[in-house]
N, C-alpha and C positions, 0 to 999 in steps of 0.2 A: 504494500500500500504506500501509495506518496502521496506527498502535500503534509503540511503543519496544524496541527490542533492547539488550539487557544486555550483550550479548558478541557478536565476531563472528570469523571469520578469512580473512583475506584470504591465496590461492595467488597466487606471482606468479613471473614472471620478465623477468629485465633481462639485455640485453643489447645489447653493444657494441663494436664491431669483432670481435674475435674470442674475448673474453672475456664469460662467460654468470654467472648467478646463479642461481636458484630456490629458492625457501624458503617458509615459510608465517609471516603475523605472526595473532597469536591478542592481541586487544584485549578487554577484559572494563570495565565501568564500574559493576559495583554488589560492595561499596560506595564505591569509587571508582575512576578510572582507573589498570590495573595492564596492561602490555603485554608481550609475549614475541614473538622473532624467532627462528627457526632453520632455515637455509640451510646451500646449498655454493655454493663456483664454484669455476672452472678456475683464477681470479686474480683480484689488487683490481680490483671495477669502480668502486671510490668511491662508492660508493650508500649513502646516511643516511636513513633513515626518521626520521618525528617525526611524534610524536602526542600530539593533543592534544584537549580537552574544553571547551565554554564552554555553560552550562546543560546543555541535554540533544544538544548537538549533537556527536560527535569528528570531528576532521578527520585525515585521514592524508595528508601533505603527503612528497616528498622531494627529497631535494638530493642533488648529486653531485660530486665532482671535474674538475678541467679536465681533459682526455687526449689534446683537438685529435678527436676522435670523438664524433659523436651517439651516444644511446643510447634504447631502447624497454625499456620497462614493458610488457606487458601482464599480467591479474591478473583475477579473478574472488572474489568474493566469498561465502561463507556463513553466515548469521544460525544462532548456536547458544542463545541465549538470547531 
């Protein structure tokens, strides 16, 4: 696929041992990068999003806390701009 998107939002959910997340992050880049996160869970799963932008590329990277438990992402994307 080609051409540039303006804005996108990513549905996702995290989870790990027994605690879940689900939210939606809504990322926009014109005219600059401005991001929004709004979720629930059950309890802290320690999950940080970060986002970021270098020319025309964002990256959406995240980090988590220790809790001695793996955890899974999965997420699905849609281009709004």
């Amino acid at each position: 696929m080609t051409g540039q998107f303006k804005a996108f939002q990513m549905n996702y959910t995290f989870k790990r041992d027994s605690t879940y997340r689900t939210g939606v992050l809504t990322v926009s880049t014109d005219p600059g990068l401005v991001y929004a996160e709004d979720y629930t869970e059950n309890a802290s799963t320690g999950l940080t999003f970060v986002v970021a932008q270098s020319t025309n590329t964002v990256t959406v990277s995240y980090q988590t806390s220790s809790t001695g438990f793996d955890g899974e992402l999965t997420y699905s994307i849609s281009h709004l701009a």
